[in-house]
N, CA, C and O of each residue as an XYZ file, in Angstrom:
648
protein
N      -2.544    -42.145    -25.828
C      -1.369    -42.703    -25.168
C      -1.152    -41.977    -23.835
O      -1.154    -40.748    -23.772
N      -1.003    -42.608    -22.988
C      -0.543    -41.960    -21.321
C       0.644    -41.073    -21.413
O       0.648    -39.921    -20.979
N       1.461    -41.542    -21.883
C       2.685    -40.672    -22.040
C       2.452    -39.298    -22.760
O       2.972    -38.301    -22.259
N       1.557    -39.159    -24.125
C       1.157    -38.206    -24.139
C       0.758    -37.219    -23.557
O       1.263    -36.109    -23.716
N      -0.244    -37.469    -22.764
C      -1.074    -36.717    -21.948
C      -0.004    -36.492    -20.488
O      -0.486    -35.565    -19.837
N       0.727    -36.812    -20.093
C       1.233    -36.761    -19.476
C       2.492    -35.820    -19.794
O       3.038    -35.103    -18.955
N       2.838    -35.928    -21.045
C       3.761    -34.682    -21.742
C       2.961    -33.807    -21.985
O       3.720    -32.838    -22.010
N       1.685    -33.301    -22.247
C       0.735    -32.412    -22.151
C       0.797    -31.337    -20.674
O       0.878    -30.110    -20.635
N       0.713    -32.460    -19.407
C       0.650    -31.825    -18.069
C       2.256    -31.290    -17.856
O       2.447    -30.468    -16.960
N       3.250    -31.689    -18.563
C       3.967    -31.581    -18.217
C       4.372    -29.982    -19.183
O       5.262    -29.271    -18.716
N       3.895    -29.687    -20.060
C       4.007    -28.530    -20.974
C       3.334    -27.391    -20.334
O       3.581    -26.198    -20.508
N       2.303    -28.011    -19.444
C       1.014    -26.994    -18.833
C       2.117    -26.493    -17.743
O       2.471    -25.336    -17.517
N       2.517    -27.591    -17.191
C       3.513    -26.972    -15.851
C       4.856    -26.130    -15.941
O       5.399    -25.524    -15.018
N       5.271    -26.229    -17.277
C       6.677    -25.417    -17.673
C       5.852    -23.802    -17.894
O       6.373    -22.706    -17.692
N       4.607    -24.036    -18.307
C       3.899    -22.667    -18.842
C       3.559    -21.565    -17.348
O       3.700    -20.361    -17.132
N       3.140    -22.547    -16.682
C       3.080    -22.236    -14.920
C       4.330    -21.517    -14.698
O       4.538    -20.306    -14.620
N       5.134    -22.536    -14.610
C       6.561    -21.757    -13.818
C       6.731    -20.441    -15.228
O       6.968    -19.305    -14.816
N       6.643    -20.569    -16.365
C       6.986    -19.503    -17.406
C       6.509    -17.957    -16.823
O       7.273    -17.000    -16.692
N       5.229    -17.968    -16.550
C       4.670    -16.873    -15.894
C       5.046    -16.286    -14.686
O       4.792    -15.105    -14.450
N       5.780    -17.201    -13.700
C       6.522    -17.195    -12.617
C       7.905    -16.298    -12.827
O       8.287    -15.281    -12.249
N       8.547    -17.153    -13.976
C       9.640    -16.194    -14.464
C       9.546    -15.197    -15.449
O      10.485    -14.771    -16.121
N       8.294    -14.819    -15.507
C       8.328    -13.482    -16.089
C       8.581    -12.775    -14.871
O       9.459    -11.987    -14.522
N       7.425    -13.343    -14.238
C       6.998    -12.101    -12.828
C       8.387    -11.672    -12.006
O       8.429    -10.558    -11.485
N       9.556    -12.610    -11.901
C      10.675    -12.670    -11.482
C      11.523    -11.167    -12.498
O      12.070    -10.076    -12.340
N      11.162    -12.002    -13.382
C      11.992    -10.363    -14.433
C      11.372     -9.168    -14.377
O      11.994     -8.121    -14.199
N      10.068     -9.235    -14.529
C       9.721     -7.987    -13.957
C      10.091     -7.383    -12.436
O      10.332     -6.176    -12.455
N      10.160     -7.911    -11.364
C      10.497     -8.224    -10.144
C      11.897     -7.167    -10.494
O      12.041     -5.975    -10.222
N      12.943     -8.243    -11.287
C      14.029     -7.488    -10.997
C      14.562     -6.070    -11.304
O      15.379     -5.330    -10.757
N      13.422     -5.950    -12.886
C      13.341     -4.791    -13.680
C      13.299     -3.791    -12.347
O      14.240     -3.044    -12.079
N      12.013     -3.880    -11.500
C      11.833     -3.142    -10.265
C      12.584     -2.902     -9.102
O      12.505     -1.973     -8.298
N      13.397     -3.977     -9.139
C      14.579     -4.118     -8.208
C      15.920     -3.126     -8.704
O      16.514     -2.430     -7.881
N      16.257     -3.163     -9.989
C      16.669     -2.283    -10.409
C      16.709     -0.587    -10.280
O      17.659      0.131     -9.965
N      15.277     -0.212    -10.655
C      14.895      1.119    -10.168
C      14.860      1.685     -8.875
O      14.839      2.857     -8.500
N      14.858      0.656     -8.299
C      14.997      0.742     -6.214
C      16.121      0.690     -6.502
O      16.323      1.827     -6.076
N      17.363      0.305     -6.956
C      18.471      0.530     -6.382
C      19.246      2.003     -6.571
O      19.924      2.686     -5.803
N      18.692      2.215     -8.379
C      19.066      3.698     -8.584
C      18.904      4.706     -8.411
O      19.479      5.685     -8.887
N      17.875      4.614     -7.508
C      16.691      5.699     -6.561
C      17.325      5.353     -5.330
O      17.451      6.357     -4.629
N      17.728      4.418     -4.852
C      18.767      4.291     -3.051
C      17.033      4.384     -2.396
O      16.778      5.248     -1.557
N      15.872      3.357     -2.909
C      14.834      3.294     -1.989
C      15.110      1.633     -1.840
O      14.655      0.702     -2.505
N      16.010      1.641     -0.733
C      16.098      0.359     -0.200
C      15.253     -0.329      0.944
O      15.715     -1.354      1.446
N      13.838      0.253      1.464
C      12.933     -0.202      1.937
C      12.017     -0.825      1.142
O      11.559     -1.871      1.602
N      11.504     -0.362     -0.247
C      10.921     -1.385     -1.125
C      11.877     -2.334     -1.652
O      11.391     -3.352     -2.144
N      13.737     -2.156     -1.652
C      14.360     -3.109     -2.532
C      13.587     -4.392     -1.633
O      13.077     -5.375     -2.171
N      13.624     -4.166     -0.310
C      13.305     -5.490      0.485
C      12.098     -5.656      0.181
O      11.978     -6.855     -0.072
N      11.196     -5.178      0.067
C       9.797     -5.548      0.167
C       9.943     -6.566     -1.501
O       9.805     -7.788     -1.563
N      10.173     -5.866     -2.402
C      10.790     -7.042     -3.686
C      11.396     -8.194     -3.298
O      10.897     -9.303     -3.492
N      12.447     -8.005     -2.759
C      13.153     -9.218     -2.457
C      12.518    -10.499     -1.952
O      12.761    -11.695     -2.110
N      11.540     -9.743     -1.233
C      10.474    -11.117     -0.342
C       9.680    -11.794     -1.271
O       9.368    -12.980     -1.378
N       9.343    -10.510     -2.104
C       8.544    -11.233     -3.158
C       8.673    -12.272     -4.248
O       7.886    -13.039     -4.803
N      10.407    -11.915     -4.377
C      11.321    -12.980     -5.546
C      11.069    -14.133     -4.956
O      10.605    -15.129     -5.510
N      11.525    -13.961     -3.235
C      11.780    -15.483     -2.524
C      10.332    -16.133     -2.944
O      10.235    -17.062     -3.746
N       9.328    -15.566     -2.349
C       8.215    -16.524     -2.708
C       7.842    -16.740     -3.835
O       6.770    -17.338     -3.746
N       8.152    -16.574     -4.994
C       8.243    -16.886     -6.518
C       9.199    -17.535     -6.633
O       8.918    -18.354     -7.508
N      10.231    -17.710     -6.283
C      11.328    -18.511     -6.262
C      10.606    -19.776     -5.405
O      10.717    -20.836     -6.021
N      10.058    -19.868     -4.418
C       9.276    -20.942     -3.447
C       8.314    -21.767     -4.498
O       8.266    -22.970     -4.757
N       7.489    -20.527     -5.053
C       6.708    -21.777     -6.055
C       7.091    -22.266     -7.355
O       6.484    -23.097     -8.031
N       8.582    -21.427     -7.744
C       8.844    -22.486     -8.994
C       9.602    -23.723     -8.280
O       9.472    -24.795     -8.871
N      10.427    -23.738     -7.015
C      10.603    -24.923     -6.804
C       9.365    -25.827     -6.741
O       9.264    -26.962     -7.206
N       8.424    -25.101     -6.069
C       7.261    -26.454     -5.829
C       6.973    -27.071     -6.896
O       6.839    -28.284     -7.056
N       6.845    -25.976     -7.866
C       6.306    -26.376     -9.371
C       7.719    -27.611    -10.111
O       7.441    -28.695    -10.625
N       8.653    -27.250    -10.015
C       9.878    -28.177    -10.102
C       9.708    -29.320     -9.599
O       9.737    -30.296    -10.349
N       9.499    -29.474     -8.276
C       9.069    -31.174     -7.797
C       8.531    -31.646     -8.293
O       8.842    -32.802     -8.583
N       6.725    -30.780     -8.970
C       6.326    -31.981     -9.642
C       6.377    -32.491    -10.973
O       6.024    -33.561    -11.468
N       7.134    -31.005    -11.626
C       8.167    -31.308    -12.842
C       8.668    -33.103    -13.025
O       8.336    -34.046    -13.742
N       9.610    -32.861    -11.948
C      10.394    -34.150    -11.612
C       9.965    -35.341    -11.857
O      10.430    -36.190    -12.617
N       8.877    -35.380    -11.050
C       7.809    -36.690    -10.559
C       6.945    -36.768    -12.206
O       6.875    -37.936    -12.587
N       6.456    -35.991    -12.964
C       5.968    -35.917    -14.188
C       7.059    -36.662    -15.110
O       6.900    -37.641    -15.840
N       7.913    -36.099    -14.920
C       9.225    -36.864    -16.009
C      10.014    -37.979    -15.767
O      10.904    -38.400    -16.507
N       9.528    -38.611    -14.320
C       9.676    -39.819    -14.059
C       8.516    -40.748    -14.586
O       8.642    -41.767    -15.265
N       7.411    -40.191    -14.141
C       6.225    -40.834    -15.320
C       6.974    -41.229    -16.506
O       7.426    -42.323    -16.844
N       6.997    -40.242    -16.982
C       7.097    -40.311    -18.653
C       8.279    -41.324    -18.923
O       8.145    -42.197    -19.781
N       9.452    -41.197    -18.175
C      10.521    -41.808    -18.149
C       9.898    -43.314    -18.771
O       9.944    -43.725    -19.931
N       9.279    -43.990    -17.497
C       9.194    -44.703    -17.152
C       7.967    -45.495    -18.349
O       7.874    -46.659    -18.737
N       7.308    -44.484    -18.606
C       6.006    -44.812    -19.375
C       6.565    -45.548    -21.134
O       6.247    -46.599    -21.691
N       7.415    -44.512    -21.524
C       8.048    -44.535    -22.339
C       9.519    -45.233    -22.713
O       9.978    -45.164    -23.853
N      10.214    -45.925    -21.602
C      11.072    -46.788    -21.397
C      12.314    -45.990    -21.560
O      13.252    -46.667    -21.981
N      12.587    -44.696    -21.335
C      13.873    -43.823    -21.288
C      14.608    -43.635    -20.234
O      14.035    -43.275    -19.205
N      16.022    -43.827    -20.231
C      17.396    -43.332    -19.739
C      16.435    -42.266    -18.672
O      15.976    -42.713    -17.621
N      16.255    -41.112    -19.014
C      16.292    -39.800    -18.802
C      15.139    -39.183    -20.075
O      15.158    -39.446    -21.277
N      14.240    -38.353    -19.367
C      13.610    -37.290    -20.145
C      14.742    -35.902    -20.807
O      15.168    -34.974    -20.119
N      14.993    -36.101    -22.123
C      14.855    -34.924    -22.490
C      14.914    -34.541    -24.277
O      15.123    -35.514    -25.002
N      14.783    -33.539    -24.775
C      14.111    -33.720    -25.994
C      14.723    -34.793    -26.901
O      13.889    -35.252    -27.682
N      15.684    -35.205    -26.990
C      16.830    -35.861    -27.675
C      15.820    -36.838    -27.372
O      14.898    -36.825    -28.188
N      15.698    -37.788    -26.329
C      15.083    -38.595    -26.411
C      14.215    -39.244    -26.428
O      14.088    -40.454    -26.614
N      13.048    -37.893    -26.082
C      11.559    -37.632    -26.539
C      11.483    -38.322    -28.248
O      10.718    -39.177    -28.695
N      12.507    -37.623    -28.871
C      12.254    -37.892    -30.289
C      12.367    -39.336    -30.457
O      11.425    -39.931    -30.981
N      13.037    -39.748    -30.210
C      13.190    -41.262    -30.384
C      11.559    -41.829    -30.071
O      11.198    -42.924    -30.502
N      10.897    -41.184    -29.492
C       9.614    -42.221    -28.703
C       8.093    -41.126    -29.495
O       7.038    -41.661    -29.835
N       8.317    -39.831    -29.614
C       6.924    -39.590    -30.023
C       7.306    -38.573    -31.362
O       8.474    -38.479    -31.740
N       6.434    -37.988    -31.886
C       6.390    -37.342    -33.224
C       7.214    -35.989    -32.645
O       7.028    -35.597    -31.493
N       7.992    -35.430    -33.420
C       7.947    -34.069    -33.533
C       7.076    -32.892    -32.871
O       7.150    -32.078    -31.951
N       5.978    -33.402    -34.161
C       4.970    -32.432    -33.685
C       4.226    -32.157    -32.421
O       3.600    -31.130    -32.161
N       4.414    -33.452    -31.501
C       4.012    -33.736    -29.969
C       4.739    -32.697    -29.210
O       4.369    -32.052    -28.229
N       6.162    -32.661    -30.055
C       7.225    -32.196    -29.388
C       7.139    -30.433    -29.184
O       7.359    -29.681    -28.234
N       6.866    -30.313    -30.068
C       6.708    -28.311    -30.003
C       6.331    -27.634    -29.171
O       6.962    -26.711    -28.658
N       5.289    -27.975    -28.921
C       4.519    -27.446    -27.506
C       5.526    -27.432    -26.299
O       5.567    -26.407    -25.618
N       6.316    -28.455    -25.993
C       7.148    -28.521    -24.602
C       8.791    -27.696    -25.106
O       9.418    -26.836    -24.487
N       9.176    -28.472    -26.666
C       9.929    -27.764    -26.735
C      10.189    -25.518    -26.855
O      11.034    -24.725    -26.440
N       8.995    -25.427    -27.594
C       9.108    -24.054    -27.724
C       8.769    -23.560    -25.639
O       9.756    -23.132    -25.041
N       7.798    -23.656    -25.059
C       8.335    -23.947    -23.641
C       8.830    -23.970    -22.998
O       8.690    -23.356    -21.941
N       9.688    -24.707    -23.308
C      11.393    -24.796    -22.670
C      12.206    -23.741    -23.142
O      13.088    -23.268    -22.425
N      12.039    -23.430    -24.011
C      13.098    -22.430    -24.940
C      12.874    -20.537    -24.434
O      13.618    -19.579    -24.222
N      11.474    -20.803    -24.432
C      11.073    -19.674    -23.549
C      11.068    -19.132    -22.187
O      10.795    -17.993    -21.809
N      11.522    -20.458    -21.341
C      11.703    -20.490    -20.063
C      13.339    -19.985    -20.329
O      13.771    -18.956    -19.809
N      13.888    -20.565    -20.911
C      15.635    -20.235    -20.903
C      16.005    -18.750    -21.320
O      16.758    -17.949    -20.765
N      15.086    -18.609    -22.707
C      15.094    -16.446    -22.680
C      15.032    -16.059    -21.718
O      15.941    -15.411    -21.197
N      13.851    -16.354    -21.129
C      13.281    -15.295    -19.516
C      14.306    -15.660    -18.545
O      14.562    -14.595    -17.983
N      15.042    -16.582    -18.031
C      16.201    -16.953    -17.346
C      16.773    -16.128    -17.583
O      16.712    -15.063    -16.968
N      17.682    -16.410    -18.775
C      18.797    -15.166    -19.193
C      18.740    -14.073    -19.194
O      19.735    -13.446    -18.829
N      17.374    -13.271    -19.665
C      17.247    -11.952    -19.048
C      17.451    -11.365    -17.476
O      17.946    -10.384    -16.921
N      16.739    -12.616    -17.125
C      16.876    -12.401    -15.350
C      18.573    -12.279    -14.994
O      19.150    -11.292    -14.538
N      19.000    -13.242    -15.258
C      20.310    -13.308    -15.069
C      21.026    -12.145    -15.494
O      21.961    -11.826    -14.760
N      20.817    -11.443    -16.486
C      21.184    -10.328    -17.045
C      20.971     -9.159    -16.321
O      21.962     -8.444    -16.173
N      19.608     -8.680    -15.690
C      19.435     -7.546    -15.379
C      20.034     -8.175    -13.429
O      20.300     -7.237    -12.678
N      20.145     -9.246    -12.976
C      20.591     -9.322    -11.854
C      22.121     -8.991    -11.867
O      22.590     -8.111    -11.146
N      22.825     -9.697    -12.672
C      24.103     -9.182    -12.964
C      24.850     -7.305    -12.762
O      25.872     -6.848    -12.250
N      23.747     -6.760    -13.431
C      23.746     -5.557    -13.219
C      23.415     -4.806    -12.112
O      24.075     -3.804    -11.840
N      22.234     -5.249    -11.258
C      21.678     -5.227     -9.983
C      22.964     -5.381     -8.921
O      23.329     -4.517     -8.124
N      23.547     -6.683     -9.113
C      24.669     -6.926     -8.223
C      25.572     -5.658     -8.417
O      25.713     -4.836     -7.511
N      26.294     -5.516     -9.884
C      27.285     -4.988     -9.745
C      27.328     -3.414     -9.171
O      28.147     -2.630     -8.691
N      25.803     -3.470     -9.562
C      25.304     -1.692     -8.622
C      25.552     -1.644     -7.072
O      26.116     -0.772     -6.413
N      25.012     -2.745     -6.699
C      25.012     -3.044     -5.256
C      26.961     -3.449     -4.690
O      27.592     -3.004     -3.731
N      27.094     -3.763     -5.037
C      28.963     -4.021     -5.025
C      29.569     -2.735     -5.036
O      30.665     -2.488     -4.532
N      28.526     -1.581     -5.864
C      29.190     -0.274     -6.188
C      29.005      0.678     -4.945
O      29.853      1.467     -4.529
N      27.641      0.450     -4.382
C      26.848      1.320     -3.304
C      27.901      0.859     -2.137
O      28.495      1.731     -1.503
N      28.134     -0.620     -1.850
C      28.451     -1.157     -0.463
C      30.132     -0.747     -1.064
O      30.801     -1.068     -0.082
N      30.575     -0.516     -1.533
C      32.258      0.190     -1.922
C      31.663      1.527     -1.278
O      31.970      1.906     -0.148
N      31.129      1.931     -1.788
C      30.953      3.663     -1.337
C      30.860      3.776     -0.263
O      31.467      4.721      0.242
N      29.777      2.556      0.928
C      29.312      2.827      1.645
C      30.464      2.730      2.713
O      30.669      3.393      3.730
N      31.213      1.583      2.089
C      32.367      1.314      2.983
C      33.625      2.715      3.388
O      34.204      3.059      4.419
N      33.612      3.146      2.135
C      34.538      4.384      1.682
C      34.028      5.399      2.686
O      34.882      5.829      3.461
N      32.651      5.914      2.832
C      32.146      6.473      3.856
C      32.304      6.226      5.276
O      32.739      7.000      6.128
N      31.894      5.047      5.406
C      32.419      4.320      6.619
C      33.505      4.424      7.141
O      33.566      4.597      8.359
N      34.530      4.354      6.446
C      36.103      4.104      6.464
C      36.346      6.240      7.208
O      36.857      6.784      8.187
N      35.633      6.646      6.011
C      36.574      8.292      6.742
C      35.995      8.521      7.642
O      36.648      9.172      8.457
N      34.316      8.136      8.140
C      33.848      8.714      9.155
C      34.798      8.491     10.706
O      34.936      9.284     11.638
N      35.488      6.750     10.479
C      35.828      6.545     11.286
C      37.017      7.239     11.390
O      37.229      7.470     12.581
N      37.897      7.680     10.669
C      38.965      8.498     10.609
C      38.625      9.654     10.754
O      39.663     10.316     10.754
N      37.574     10.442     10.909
C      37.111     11.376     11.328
C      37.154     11.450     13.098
O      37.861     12.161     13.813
N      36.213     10.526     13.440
C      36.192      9.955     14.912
C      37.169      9.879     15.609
O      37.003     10.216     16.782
N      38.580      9.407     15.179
C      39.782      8.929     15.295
C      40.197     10.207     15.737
O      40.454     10.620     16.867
N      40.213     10.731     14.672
C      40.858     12.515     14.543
C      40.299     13.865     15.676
O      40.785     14.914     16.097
N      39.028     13.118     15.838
C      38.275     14.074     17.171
C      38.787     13.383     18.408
O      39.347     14.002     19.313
N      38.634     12.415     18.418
C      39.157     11.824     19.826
C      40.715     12.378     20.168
O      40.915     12.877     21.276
N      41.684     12.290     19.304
C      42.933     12.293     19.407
C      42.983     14.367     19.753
O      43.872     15.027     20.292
N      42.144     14.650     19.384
C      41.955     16.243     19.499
C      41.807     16.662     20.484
O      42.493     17.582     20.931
N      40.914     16.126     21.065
C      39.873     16.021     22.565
C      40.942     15.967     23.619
O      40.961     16.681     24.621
N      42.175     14.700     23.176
C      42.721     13.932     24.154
C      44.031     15.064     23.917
O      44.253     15.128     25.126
N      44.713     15.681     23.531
C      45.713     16.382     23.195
C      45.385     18.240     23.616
O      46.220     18.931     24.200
N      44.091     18.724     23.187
C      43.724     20.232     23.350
C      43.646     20.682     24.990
O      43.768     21.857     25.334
N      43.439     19.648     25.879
C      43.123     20.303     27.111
C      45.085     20.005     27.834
O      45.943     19.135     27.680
N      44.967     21.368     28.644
C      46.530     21.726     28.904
C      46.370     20.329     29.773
O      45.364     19.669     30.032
N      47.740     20.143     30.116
C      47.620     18.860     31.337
C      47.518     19.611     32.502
O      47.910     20.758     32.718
N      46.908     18.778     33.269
C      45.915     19.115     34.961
C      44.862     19.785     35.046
O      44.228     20.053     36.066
N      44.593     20.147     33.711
C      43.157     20.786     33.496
C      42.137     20.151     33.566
O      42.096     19.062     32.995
N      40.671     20.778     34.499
C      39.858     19.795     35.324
C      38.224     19.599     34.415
O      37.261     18.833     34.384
N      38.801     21.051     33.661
C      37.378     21.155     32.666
C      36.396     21.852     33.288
O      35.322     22.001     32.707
N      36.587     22.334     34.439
C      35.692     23.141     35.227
C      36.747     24.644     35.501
O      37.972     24.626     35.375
N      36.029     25.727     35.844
C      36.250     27.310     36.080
C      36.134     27.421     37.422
O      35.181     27.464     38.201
N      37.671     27.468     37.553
C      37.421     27.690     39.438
C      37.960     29.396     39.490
O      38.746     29.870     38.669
N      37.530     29.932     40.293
C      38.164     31.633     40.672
C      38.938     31.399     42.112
O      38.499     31.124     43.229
N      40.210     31.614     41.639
C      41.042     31.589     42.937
C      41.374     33.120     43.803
O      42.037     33.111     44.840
């Protein structure tokens, strides 16, 4: 059956992006350790790397799309998704895409998980950094106003001998 085989390519391609979002969790695992180490020259060099893993699960997503319009279409469905897979092929057809899918959504949630934490580190650093920021400038403030107040008035800043 076409639709089969076509839910086949379409199991191969969730397995594609699956490996993608590992590499992403590992990614962040690493992103993590750059942040608690304050080596924010590799956080970026990671970051580039998410984007372009992030680049090819969209690509891989388009043709997701275009696959499940096949099938849609092959199979005479509303919409692809397991609910209504069942209605049209066996179960057992079904496992392969469903366990798949299910594994793509763990590795999500982890991601989501250790980014969550990532953020709230980073929310913690840029508070500090601000906090730093904030007295240096009140520091600055405090020298200037020093500068501008310590010299007597008409004083030229130069040593003349009269």
């Amino acid at each position: 059956m076409e639709a089969t085989s076509k839910l086949a390519r379409l199991v191969s391609l969730y397995r594609e992006q699956l490996v993608d979002y590992r590499s992403l969790l590992a990614l962040a695992h690493e992103q993590q350790v750059c942040m608690e180490a304050s080596n924010y020259l590799v956080l970026t060099e990671i970051l580039k790397r998410r984007d372009r893993i992030t680049d090819s699960i969209a690509a891989s997503s388009a043709r997701v799309r275009v696959l499940c319009r096949e099938i849609r279409e092959a199979l005479g469905l509303p919409e692809v998704n397991l609910t209504n897979l069942r209605q049209k092929l066996s179960a057992e057809v079904l496992i392969p895409l469903a366990d798949a899918l299910a594994e793509i959504m763990r590795v999500i949630e982890q991601i989501q998980a250790v980014d969550r934490q990532n953020e709230a580190e980073l929310r913690l650093v840029l508070n500090q950094l601000r906090g730093q920021t904030t007295e240096t400038e009140r520091g600055r403030a405090a020298m200037r106003a020093y500068k501008q107040t310590s010299a007597p008035e008409g004083a030229s800043g130069t040593n003349k001998k009269t």
